[in-house]
Each structure stands twice: as C-alpha cells, then as structure tokens.
Z-matrix of the N, CA and C atoms (Angstrom, degrees):
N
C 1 1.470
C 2 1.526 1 109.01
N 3 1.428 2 115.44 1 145.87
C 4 1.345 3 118.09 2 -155.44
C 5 1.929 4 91.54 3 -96.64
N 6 1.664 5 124.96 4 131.86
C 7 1.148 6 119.38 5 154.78
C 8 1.626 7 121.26 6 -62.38
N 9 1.494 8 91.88 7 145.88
C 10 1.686 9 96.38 8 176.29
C 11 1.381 10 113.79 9 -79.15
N 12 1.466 11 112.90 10 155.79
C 13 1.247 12 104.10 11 -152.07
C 14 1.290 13 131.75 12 -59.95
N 15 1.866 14 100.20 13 -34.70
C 16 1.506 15 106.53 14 162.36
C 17 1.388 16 139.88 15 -33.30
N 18 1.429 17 105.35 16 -13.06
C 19 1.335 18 123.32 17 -151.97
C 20 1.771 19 105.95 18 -135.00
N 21 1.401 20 118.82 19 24.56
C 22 0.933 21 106.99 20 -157.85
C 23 2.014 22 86.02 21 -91.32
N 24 1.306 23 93.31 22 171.50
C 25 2.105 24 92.73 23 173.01
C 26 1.187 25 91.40 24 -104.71
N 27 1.758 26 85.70 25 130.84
C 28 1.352 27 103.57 26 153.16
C 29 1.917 28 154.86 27 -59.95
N 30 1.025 29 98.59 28 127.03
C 31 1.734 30 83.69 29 -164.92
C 32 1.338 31 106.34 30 -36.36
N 33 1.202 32 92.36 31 139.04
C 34 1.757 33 111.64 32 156.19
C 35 1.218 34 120.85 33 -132.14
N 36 1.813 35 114.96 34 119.02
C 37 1.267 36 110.61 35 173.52
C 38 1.672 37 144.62 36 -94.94
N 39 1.021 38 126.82 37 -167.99
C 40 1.748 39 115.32 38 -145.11
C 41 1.495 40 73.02 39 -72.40
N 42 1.556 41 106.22 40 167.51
C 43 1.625 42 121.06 41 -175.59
C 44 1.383 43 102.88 42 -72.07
N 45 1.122 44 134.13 43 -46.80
C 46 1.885 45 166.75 44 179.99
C 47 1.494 46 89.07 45 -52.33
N 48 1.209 47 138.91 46 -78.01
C 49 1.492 48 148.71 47 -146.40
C 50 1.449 49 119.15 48 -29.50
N 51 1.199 50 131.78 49 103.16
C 52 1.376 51 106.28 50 162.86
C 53 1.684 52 118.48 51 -105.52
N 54 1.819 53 103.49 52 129.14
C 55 1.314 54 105.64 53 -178.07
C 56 1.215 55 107.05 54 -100.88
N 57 1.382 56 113.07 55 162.02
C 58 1.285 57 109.09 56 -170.68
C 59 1.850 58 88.38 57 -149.23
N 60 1.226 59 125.63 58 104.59
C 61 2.014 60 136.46 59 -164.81
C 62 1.661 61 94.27 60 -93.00
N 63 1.040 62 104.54 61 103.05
C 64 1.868 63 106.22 62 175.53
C 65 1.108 64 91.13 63 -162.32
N 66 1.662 65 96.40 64 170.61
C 67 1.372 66 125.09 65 165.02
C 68 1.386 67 114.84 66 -94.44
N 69 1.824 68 138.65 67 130.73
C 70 0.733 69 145.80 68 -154.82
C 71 1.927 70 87.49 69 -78.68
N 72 1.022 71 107.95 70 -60.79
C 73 1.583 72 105.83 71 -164.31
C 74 1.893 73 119.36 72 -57.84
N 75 1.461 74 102.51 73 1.43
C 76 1.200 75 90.95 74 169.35
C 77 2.013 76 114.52 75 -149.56
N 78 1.595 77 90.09 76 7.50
C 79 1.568 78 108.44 77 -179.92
C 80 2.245 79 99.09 78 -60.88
N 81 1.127 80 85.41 79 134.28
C 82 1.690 81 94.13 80 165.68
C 83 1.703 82 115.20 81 -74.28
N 84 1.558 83 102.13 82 92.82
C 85 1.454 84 106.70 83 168.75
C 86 1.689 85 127.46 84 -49.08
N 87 1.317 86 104.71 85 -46.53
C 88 1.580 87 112.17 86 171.68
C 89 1.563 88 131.34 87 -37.37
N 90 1.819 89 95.21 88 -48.74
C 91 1.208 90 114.50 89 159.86
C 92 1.934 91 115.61 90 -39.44
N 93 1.353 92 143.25 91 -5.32
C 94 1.010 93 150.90 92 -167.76
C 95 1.544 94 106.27 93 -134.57
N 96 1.462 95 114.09 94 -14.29
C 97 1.664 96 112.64 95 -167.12
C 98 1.563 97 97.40 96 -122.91
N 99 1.303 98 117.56 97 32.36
C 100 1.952 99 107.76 98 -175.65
C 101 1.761 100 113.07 99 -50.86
N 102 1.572 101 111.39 100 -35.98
C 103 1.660 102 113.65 101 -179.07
C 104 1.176 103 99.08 102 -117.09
N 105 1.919 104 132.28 103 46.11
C 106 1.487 105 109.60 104 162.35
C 107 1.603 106 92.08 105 96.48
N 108 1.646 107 107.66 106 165.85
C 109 1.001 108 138.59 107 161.41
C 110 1.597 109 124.27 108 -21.89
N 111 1.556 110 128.20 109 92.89
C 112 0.635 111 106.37 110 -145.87
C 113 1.561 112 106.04 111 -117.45
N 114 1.283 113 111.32 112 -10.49
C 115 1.839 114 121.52 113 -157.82
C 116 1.354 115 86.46 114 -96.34
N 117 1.814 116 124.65 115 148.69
C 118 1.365 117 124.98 116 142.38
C 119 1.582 118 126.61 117 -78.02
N 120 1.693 119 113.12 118 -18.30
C 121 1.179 120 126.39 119 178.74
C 122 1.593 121 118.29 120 -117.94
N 123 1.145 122 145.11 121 156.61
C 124 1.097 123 137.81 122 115.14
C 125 1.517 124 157.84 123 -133.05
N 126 0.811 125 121.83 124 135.73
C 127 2.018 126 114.88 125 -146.80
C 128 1.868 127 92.98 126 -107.78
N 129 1.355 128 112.37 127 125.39
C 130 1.558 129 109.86 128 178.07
C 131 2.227 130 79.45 129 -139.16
N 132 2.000 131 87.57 130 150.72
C 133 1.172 132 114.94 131 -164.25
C 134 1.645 133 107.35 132 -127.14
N 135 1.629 134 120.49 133 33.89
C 136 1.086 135 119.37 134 -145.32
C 137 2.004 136 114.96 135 -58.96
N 138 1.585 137 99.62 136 133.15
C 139 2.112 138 90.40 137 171.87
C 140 1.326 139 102.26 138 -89.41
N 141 1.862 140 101.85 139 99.89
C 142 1.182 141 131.91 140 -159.03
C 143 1.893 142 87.64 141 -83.10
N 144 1.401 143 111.47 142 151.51
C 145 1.581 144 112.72 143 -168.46
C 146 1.327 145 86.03 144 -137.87
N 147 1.738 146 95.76 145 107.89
C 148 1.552 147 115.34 146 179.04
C 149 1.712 148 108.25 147 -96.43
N 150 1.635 149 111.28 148 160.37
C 151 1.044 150 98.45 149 -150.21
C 152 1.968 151 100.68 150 -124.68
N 153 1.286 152 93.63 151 -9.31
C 154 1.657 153 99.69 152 163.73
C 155 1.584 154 127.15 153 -18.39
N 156 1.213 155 103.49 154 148.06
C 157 1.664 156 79.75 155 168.06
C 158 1.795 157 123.07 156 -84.92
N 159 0.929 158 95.13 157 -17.16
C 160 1.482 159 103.33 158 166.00
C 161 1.463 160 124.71 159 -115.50
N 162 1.178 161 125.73 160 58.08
C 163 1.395 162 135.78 161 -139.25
C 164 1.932 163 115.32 162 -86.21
N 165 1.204 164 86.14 163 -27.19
C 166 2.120 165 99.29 164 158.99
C 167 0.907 166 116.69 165 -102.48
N 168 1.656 167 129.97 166 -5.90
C 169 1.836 168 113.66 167 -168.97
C 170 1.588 169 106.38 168 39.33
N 171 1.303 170 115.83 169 43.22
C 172 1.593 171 112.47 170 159.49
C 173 1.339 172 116.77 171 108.88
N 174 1.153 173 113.42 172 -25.19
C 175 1.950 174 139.17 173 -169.03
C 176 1.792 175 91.79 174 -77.07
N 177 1.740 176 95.74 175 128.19
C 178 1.441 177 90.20 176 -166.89
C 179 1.687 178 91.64 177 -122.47
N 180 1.301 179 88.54 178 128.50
C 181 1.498 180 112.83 179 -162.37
C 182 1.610 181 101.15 180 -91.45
N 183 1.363 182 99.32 181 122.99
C 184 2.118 183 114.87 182 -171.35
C 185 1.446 184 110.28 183 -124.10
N 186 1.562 185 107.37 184 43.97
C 187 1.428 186 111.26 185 159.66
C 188 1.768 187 91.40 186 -144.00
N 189 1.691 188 101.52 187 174.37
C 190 0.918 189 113.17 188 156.74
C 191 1.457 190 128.82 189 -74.17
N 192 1.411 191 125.17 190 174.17
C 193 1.801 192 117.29 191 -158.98
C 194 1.564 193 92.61 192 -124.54
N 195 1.131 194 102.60 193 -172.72
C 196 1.869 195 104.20 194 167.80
C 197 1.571 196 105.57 195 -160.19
N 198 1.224 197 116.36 196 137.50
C 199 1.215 198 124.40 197 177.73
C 200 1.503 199 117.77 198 -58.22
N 201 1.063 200 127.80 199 -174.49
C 202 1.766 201 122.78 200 -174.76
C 203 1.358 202 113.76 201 -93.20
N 204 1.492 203 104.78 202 -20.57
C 205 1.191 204 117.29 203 178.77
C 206 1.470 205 123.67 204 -71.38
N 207 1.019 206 106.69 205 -39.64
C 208 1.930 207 133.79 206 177.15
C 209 2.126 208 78.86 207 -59.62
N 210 1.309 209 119.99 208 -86.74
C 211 0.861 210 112.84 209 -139.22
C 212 1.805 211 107.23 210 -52.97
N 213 1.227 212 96.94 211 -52.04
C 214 1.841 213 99.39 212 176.27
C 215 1.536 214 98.69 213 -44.06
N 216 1.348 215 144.06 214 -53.22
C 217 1.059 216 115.96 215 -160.94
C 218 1.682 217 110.30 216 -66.66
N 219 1.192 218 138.66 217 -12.56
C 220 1.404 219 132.26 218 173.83
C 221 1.509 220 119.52 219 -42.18
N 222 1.095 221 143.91 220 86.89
C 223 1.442 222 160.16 221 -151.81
C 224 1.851 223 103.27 222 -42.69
N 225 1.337 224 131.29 223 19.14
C 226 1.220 225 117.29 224 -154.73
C 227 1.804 226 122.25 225 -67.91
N 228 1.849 227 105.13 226 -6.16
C 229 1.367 228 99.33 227 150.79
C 230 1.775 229 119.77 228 -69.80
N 231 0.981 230 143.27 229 -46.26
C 232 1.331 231 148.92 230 140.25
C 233 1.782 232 98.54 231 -4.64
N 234 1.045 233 122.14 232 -89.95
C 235 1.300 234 141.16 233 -135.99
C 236 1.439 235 94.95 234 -72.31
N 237 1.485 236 126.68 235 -57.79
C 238 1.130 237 139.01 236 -168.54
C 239 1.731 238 116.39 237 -81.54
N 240 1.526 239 112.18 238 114.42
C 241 1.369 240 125.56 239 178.41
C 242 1.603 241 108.73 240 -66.56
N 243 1.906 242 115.54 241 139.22
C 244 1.207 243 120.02 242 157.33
C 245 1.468 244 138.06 243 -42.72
N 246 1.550 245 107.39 244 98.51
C 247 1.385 246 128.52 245 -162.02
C 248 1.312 247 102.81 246 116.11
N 249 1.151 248 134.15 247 12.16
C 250 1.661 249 115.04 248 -171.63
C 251 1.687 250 103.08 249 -106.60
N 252 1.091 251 88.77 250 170.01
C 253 1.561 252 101.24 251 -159.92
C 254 1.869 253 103.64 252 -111.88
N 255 1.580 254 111.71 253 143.26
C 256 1.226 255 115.08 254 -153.95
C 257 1.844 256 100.54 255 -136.05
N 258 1.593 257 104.58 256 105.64
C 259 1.585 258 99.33 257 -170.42
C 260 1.289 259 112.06 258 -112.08
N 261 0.930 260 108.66 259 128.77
C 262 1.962 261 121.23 260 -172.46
C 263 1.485 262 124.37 261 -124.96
N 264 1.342 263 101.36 262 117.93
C 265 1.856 264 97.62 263 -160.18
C 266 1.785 265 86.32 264 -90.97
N 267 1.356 266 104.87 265 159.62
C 268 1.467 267 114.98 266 -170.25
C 269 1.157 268 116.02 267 -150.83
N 270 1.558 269 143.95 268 125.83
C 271 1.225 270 150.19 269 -178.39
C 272 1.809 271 101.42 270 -86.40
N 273 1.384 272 102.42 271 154.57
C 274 1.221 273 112.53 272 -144.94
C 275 1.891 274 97.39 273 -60.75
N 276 1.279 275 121.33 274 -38.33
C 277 1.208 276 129.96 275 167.50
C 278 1.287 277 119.10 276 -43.49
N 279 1.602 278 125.99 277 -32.88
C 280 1.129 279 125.14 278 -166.80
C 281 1.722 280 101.97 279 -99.85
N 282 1.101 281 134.57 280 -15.19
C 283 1.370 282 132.76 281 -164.93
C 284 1.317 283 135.41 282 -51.84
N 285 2.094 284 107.70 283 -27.58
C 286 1.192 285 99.90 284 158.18
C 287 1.588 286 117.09 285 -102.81
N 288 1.338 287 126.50 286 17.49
C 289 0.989 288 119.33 287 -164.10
C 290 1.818 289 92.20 288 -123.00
N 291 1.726 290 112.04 289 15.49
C 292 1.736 291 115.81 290 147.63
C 293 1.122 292 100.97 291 -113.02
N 294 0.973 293 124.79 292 -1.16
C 295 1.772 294 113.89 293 158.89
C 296 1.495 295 111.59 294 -60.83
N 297 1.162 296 101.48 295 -69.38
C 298 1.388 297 112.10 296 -178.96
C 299 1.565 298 126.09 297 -58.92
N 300 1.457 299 110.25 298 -18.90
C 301 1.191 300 140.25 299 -171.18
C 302 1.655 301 100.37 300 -70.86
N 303 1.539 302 113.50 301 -65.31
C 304 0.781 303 136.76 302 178.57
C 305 2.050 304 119.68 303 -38.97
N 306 1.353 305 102.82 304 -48.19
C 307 1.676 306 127.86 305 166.59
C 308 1.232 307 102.99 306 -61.85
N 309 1.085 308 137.63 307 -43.28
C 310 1.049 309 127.94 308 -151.52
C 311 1.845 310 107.77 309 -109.77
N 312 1.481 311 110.21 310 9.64
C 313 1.561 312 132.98 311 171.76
C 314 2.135 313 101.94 312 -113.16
N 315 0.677 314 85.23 313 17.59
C 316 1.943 315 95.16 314 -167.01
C 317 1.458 316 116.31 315 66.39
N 318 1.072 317 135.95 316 15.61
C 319 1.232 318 135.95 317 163.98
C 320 1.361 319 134.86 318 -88.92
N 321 1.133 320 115.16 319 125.48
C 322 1.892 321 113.61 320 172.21
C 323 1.629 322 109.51 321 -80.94
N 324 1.286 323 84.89 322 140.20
C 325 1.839 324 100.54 323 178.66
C 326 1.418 325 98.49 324 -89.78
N 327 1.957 326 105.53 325 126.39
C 328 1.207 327 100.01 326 176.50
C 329 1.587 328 121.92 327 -116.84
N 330 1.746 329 83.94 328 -20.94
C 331 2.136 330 90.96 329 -171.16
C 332 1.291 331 93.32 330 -153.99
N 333 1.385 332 112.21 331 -154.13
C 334 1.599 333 124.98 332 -176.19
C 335 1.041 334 102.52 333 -169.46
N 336 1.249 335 113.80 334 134.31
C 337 1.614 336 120.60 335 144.11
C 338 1.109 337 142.01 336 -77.69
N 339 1.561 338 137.98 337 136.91
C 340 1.264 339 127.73 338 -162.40
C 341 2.099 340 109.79 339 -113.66
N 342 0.986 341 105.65 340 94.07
C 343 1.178 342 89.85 341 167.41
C 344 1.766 343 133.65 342 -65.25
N 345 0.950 344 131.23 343 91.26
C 346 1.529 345 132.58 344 178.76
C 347 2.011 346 122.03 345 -59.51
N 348 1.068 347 112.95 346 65.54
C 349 1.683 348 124.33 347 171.51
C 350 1.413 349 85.75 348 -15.02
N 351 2.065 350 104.83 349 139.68
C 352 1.687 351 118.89 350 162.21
C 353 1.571 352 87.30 351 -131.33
N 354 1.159 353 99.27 352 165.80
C 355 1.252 354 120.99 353 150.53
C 356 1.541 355 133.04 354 -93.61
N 357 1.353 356 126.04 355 166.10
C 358 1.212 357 116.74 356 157.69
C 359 1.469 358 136.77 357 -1.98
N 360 1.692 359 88.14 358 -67.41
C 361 1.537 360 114.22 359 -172.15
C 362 1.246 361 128.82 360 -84.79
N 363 2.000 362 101.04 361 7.25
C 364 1.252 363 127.08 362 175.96
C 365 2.246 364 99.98 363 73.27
N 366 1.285 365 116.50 364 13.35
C 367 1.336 366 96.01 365 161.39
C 368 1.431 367 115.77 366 -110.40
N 369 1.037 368 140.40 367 -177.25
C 370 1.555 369 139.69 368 -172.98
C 371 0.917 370 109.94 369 -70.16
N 372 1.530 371 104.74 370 134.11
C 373 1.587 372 128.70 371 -176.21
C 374 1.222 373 105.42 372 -107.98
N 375 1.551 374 107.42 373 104.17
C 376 1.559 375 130.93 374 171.72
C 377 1.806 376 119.97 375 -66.14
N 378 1.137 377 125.97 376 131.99
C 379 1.002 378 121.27 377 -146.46
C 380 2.326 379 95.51 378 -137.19
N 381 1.074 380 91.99 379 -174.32
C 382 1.771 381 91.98 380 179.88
C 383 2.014 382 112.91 381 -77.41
N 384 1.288 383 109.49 382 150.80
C 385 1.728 384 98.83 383 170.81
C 386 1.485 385 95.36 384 -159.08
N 387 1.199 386 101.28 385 171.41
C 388 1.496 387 107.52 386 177.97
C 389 1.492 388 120.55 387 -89.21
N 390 1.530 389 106.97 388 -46.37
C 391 1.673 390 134.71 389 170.04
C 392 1.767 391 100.61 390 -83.98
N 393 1.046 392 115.63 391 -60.73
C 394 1.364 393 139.55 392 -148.14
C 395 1.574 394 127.51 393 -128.85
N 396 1.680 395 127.57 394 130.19
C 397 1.506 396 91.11 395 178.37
C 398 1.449 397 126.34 396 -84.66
N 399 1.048 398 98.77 397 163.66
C 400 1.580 399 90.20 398 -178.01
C 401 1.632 400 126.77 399 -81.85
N 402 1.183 401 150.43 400 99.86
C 403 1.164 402 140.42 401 161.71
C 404 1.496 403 123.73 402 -102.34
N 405 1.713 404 107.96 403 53.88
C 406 1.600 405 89.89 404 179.80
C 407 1.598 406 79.65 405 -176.65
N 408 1.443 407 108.34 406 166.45
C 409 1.109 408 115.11 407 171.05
C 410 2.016 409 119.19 408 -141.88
N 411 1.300 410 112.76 409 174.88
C 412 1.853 411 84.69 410 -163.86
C 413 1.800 412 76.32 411 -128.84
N 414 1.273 413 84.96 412 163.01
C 415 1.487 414 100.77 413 166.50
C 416 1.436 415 105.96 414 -139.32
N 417 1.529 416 134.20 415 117.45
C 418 1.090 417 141.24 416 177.50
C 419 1.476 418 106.99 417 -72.69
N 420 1.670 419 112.33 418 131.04
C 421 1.589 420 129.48 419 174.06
C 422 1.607 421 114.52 420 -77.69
N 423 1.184 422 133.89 421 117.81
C 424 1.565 423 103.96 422 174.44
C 425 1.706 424 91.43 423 -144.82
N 426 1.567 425 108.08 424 146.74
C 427 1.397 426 112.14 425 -174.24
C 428 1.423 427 110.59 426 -125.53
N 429 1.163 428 116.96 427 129.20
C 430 1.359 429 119.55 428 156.71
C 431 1.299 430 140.43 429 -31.24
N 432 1.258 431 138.56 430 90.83
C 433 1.696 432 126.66 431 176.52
C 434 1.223 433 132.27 432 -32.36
N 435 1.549 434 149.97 433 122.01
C 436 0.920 435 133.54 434 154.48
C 437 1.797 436 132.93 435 -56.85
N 438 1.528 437 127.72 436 156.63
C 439 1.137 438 107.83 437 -172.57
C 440 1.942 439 118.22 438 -125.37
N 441 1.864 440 85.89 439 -8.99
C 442 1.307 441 106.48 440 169.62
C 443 1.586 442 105.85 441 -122.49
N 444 1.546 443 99.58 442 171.55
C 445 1.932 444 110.91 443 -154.38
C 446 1.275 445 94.06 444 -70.15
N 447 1.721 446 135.59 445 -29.23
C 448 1.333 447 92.99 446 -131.03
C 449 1.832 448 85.65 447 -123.11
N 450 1.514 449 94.98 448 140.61
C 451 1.731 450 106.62 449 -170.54
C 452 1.712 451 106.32 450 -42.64
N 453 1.180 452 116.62 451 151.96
C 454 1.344 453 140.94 452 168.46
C 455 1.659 454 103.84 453 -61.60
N 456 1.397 455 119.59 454 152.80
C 457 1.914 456 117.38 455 178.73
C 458 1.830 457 90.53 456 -78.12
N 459 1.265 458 128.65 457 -29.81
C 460 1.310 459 121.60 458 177.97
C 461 2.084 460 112.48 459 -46.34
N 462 2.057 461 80.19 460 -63.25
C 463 1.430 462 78.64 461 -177.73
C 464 1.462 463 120.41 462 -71.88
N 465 1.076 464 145.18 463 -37.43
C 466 1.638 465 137.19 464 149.34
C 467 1.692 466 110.03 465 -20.93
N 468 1.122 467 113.41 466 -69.54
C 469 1.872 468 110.34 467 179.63
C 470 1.782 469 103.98 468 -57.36
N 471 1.318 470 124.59 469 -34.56
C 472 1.557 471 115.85 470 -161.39
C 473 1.469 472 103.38 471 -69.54
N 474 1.829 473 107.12 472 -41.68
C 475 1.357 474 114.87 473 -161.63
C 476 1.675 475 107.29 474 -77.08
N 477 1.174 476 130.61 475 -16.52
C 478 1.425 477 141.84 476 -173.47
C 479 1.564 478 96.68 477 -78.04
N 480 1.166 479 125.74 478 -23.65
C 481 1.657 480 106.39 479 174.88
C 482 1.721 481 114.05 480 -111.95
N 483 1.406 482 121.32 481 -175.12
C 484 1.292 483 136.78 482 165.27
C 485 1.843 484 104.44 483 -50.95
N 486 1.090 485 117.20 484 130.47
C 487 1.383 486 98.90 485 161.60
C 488 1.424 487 110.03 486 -107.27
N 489 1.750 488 95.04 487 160.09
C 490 1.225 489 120.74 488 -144.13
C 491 1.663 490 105.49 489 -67.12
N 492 1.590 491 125.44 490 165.80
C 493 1.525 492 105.65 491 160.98
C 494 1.200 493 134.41 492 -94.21
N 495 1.157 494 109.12 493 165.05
C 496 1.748 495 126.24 494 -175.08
C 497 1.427 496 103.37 495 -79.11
N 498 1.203 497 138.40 496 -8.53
C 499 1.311 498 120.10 497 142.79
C 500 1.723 499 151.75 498 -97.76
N 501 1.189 500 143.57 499 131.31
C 502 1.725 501 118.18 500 166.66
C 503 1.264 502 111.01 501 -118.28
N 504 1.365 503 103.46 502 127.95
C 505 1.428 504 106.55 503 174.00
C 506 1.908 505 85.97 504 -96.98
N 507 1.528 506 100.79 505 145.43
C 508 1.569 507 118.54 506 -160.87
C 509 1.511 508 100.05 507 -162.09
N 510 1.459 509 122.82 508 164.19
C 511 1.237 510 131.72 509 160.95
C 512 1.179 511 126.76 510 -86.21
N 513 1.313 512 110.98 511 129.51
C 514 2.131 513 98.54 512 176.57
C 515 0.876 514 90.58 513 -53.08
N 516 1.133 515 107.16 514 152.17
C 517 1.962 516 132.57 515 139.03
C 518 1.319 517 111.88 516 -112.49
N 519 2.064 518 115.06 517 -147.87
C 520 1.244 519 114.27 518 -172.75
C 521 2.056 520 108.48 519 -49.18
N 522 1.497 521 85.57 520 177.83
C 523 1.266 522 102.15 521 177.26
C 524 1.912 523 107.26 522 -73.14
N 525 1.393 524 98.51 523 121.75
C 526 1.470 525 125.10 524 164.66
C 527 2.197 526 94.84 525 77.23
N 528 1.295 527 99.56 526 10.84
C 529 1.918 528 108.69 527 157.18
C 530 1.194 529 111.15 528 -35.68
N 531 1.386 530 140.27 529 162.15
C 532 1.653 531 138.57 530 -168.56
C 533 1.269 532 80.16 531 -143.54
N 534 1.611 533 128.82 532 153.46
C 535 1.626 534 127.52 533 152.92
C 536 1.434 535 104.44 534 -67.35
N 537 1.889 536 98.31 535 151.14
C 538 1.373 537 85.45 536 163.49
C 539 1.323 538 147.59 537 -105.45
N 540 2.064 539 94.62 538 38.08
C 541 1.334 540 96.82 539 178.88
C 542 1.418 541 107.01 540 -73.70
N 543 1.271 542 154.91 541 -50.29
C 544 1.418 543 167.91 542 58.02
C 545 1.882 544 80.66 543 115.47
N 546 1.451 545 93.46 544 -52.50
C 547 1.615 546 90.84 545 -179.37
C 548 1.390 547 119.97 546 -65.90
N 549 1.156 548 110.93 547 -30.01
C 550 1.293 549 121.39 548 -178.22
C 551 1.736 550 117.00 549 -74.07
N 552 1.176 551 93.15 550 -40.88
C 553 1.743 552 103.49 551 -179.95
C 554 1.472 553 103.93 552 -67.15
N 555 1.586 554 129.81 553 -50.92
C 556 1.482 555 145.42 554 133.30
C 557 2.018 556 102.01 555 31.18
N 558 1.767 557 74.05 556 -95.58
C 559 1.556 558 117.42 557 -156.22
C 560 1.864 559 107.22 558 -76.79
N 561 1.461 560 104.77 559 -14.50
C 562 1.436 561 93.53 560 170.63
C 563 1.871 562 120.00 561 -102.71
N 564 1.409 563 85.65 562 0.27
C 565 1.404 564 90.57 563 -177.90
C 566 1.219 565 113.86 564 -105.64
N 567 1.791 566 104.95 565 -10.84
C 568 1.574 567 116.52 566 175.52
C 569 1.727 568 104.20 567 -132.02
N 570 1.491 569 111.28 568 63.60
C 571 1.640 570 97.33 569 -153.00
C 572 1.825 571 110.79 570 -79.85
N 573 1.303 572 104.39 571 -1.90
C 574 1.563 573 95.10 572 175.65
C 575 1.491 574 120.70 573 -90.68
N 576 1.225 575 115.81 574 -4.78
C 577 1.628 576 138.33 575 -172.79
C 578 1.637 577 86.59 576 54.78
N 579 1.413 578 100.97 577 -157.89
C 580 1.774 579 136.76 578 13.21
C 581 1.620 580 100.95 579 -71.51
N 582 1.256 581 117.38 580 162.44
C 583 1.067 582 130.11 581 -173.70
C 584 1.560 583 111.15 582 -131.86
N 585 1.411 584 115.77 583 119.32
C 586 1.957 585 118.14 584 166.93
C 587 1.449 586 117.73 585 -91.97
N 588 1.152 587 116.44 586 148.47
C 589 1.771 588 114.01 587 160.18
C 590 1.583 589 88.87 588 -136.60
N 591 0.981 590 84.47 589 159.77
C 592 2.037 591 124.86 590 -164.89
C 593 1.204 592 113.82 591 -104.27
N 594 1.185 593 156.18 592 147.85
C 595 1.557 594 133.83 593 161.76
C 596 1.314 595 114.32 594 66.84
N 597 1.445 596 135.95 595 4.96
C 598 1.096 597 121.94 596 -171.96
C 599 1.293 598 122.02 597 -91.71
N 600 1.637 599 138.75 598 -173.36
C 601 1.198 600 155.33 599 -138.84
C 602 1.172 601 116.24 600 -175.85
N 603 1.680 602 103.27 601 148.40
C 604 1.480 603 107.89 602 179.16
C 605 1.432 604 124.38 603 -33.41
N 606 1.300 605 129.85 604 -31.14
C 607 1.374 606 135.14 605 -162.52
C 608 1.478 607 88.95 606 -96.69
N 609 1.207 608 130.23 607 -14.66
C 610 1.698 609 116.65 608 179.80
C 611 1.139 610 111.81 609 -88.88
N 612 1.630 611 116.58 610 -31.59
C 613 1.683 612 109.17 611 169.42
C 614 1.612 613 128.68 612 1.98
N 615 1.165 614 131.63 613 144.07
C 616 1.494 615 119.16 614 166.06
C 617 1.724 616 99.75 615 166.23
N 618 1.759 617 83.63 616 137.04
C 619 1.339 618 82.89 617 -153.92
C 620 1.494 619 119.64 618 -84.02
N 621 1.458 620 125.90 619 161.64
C 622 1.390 621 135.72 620 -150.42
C 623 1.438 622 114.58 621 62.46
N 624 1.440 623 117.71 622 18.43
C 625 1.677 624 101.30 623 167.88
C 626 2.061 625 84.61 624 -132.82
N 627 1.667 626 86.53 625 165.66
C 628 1.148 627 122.00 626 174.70
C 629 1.494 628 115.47 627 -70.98
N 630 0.689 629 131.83 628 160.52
C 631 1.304 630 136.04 629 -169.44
C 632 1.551 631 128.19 630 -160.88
N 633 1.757 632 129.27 631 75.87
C 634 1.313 633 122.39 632 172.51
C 635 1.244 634 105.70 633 -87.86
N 636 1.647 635 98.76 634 156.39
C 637 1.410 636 131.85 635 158.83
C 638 1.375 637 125.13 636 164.84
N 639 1.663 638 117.52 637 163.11
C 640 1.267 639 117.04 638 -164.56
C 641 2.305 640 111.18 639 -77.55
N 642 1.259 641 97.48 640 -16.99
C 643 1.371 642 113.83 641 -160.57
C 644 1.878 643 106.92 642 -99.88
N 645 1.453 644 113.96 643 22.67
C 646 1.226 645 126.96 644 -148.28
C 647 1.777 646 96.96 645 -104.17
C-alpha cells in the first residue's frame, strides 16, 4: 500500500556517503585538492547535449544537458592521482571525442566497459537509435601514467586479484541509472579509494566515495 504523501520517508543516505550538491561549472575544485591529487578513482556520467536534429528519436530528456565544453573543463588531471583510473560513460556520439577527451585530462584510454540493457524478463531491453537500437551503453577506461618507479599501494592490491569484466549484463532502471556493478569494477581496480563520481544523484550515493552533483 502506497503512503500518503505527507507521510512519505525521507531520504536517508548511506552513513559513509559524502555529498557534495553543486554545480560542476562553477563548484571550487581546489576545495577537494588542498595536498595535490587526491582521488584513486573517478566515475563522471556527463548529460551530454547532443546536437542532431533529432537527437532522442522521441526519448524525452528531464534533466538539464551540458555542452562539451563545460564537461572538459572539469579539472580531472588535478583531481586524479598518478596511477588512478578515470571512468567516463559516453553516448554513442561522444565516443571518440572521450577518447580524446580522456588525453587531454592526462589519461590513457585503455578498455571499456559494456553495459548490456535487460529487461524485466531478463531479455534485452531495446532502447531508441538513430542507425540502430540501442541496448547497451559504454563507459570509456582511461588511466593515469605513472612518473616514478615504484607501484602505487592501489596498484599492488589491484594486480593481486582476477580482474574484473568488461561486461554487465544489468536491468535498466530510471532514466540515465548506471548498474551498480560499475561500482564494483570501480573499487576492485582501485580498491583503496578515495573514490569521486561526477554527475551523480541520490541513487548514486555510496558509502566511502565522494559524490558531486547539482540534483543531490
């Protein structure tokens, strides 16, 4: 039975969580970098603003967007420590232009992840495309160079296990939702954190990572 609204519970977030409610384009990055480089990970979800003339095939988009420019300016060489790992979800339009994106934040592009859309009924959940439909989404891998010999305590713990896979098959959820294995692939490849996400939202919360966004 559904509570009335008066009565609905209030969010509560993970005990661990740190939110941080801003706008990326004018939030003080420094404020996060007082001794240098400080994240081993970081996960950004940008509402990439495509410019097609038909740019949803019908899909009606209920956030605000951001130009490409907004997003490149986000400092993530700054933010991101030598050896750390840099994850960027990308609409099919944007894919070589987070490649490049990625170089030009100090990171090398190394792999991708593929998210695979399910449905309900656990078979593929077909989605809008221009050529093609869409059922999947990518997240570009890109890692930081090191500049001295001796491995990071991240990379010592990452390299001691299996690494994780390049695929998740997952269920959609809300509109522009991430699975939450993503975290998992994250945190084992960067398992000592600290860990940032970009763009994020109440439903991204999770505790021991950072957490920007305007919708927080």
């Amino acid at each position: 039975m559904d509570m009335p609204a008066d009565e609905v519970a209030p969010f509560v977030p993970p005990p661990y969580a740190t939110a941080i409610n801003a706008d990326v384009r004018t939030f003080d990055w420094s404020s996060l970098t007082p001794h240098g480089a400080p994240f081993s990970a970081l996960l950004l979800d940008p509402p990439w603003r495509l410019s097609s003339h038909a740019p949803t095939r019908g899909v009606a988009i209920s956030y605000p967007t951001l130009p490409d420019e907004d997003v490149a300016n986000i400092p993530v060489r700054e933010l991101l420590r030598e050896g750390g790992w840099c994850f960027l979800w990308v609409v099919n339009s944007r894919w070589s232009w987070g490649v490049r994106q990625l170089g030009r934040w100090g990171a090398e592009f190394v792999d991708t992840v593929t998210w695979v859309k399910l449905g309900p009924t656990r078979r593929l959940a077909k989605g809008h495309g221009y050529y093609l439909q869409h059922a999947k989404e990518t997240c570009l891998v890109g890692r930081k160079p090191r500049t001295s010999p001796d491995p990071a305590p991240d990379e010592t713990s990452a390299g001691s296990s299996k690494p994780p896979p390049d695929v998740i098959f997952a269920l959609r959820r809300g509109q522009s939702q991430k699975p939450e294995d993503i975290y998992d692939i994250v945190e084992q490849l960067a398992p000592n954190g600290p860990w940032l996400e970009i763009f994020g939202r109440r439903n991204n919360l999770r505790n021991h990572w950072v957490t920007i966004g305007n919708e927080l």
